[in-house]
matplotlib code that plots the C-alpha trace (Angstrom):
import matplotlib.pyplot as plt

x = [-16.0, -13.9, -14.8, -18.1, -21.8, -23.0, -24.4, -22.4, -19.6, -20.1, -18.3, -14.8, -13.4, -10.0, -7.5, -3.8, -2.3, -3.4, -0.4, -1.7, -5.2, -5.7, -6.8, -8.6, -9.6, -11.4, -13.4, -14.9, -16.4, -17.7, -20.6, -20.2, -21.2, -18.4, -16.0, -16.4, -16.2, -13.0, -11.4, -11.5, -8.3, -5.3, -2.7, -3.2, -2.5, -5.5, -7.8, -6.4, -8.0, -11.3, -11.5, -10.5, -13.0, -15.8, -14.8, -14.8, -18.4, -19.3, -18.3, -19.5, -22.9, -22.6, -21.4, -23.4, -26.7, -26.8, -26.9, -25.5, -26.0, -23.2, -24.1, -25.4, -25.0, -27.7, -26.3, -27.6, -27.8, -24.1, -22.5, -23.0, -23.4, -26.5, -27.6, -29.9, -32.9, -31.1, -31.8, -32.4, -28.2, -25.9, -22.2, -18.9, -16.3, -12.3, -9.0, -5.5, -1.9, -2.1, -5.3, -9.1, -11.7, -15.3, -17.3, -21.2, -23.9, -27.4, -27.5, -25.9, -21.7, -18.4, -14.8, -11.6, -8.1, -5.1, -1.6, 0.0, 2.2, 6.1, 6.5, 4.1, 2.7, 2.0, 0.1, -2.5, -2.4, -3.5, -6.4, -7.7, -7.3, -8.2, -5.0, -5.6, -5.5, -2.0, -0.6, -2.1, -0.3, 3.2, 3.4, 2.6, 4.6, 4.1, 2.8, 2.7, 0.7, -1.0, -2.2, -3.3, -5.8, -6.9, -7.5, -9.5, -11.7, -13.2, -13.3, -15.4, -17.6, -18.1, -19.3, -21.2, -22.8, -22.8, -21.8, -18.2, -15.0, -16.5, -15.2, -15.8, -12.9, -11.0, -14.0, -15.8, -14.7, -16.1, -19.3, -22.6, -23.4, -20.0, -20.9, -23.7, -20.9, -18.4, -15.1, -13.2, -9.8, -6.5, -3.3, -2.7, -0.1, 3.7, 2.2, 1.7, -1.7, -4.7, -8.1, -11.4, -15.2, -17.7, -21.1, -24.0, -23.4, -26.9, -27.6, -30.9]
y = [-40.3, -43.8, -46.9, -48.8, -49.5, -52.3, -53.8, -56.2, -55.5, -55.5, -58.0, -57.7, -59.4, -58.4, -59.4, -58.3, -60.9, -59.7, -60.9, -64.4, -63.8, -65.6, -63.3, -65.8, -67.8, -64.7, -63.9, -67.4, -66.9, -62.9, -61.4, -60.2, -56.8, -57.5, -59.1, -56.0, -53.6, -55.1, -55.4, -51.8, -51.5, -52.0, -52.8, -56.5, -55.3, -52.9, -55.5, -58.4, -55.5, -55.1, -58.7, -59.5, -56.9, -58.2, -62.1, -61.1, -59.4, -62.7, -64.9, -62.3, -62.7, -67.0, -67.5, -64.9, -64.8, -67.7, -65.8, -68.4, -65.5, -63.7, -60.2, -57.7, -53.4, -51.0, -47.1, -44.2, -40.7, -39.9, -43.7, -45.0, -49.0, -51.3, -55.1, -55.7, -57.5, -57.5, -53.5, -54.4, -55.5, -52.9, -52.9, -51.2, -52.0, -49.8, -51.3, -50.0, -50.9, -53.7, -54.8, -55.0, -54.4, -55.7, -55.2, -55.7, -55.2, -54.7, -51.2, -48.1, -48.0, -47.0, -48.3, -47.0, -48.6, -46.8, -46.7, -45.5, -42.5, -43.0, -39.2, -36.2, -34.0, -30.8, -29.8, -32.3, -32.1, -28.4, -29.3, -32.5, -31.2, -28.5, -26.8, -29.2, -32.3, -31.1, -30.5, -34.0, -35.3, -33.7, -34.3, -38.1, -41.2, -42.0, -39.1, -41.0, -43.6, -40.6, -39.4, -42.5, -42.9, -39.3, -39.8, -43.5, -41.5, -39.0, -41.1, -44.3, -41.2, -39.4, -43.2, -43.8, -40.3, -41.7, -37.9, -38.6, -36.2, -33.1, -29.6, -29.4, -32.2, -29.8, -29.5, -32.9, -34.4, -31.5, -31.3, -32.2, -35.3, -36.6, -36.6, -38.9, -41.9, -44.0, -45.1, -48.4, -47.9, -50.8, -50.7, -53.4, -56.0, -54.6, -51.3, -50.8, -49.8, -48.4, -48.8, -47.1, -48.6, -46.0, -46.4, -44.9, -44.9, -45.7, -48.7, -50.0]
z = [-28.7, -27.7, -26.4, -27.3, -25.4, -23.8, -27.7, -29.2, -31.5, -35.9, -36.8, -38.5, -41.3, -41.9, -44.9, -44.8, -46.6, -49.9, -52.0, -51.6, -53.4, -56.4, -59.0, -61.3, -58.4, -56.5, -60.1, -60.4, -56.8, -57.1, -59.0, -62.3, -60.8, -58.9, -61.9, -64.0, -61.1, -60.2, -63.4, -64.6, -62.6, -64.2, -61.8, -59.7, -56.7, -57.0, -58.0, -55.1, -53.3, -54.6, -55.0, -51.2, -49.6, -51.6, -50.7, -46.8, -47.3, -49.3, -46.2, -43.3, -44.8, -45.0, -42.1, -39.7, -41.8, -44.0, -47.2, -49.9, -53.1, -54.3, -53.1, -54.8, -54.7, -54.7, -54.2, -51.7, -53.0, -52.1, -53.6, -50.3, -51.1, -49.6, -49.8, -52.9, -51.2, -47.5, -46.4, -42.7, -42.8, -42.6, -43.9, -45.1, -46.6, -46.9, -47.9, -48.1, -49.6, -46.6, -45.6, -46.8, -44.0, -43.7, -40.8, -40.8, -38.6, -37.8, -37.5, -39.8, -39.5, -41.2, -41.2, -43.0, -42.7, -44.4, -44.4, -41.7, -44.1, -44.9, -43.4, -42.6, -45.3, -43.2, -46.0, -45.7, -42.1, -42.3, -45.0, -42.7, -38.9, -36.8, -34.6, -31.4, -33.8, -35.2, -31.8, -30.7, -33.7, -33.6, -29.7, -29.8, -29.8, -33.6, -35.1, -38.4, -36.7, -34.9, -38.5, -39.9, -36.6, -37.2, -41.2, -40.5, -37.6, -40.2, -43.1, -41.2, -39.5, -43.6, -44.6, -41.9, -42.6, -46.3, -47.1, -48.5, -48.3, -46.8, -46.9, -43.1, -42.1, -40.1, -37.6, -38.6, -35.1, -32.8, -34.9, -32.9, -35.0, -34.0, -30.2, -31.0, -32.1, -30.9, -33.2, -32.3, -33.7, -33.9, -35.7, -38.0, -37.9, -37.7, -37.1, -41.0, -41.1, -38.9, -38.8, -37.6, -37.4, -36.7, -35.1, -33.6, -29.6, -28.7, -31.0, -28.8]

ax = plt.figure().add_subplot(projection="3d")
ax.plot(x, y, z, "-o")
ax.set_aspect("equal")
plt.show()
């Protein structure tokens, strides 16, 4: 379940230098779907983020398919968000205390990026991972790091599902639908983050 085929790559737009954003700037250039979305948060750090995810979408879709529009959402059954008027192009979108991720494509995917943890929580650890995965974990280099790679795996594979936080995330990895997809995963700059694109293996 590493690696990727022979098709090329989604493309990835990535944003960790959220501090800089420009709050009133970034509303000018979003949607108001967008606008009131982002401004039911109430801290600015929360809404640089919801701001800068949507902005990298916005330039993804101008710069690899010439779509000049300010996007707009359409929902699947389980919140999973689509293109108004553009179904054939496929994207996601995840950020974190560090980064906002992006990555689009022509075919079905998922991406999660999150912050690599300040220290363990066993706790969570026996919710979120089978016995193997906690071994894998404790025994590593960077267990935190080893976590955070862990967590983004079965988060990007639940959105690429479009199922959401599933009571099965101990075994989610070992599943048969996981066998049928690959996960690209990088740690972020200074090792502060982590982040995990999912995607069908045979894309043809």
């Amino acid at each position: 379940m590493s690696g990727w085929n022979c098709s090329p790559p989604p493309v990835i737009w990535l944003n960790d230098h959220i501090g800089q954003l420009d709050i009133q700037a970034a509303l000018l250039k979003v949607s108001r779907q967008r606008v009131e979305y982002s401004m039911r948060y109430i801290h600015d750090r929360d809404r640089r983020l919801s701001l800068a995810v949507y902005l990298l979408l916005q330039e993804a879709l101008r710069k690899e398919y010439g779509i000049m529009d300010t996007p707009e959402f359409v929902f699947g059954p389980h919140g999973k968000p689509m293109l108004k008027g553009y179904p054939w192009i496929h994207f996601n979108l995840s950020h974190c205390r560090e980064a906002a991720l992006c990555v689009v494509d022509g075919s079905p995917l998922g991406c999660d990026v999150e912050s690599v943890p300040e220290e363990l929580d066993m706790e969570v650890c026996q919710h979120c991972f089978n016995d193997e995965e906690i071994a894998g974990i404790l025994a590593s280099d960077n267990p935190r790091q080893s976590f955070a790679r862990l967590w983004t795996m079965k988060e990007a594979f639940l959105k690429y599902t479009g199922e959401g936080i599933s009571e099965r995330l101990p075994k989610l990895l070992t599943t048969p639908e996981a066998s049928q997809v690959s996960f690209r995963t990088r740690i972020g700059r200074d090792g502060t983050y982590v982040y995990t694109i999912c995607q069908a293996t045979d894309r043809r």
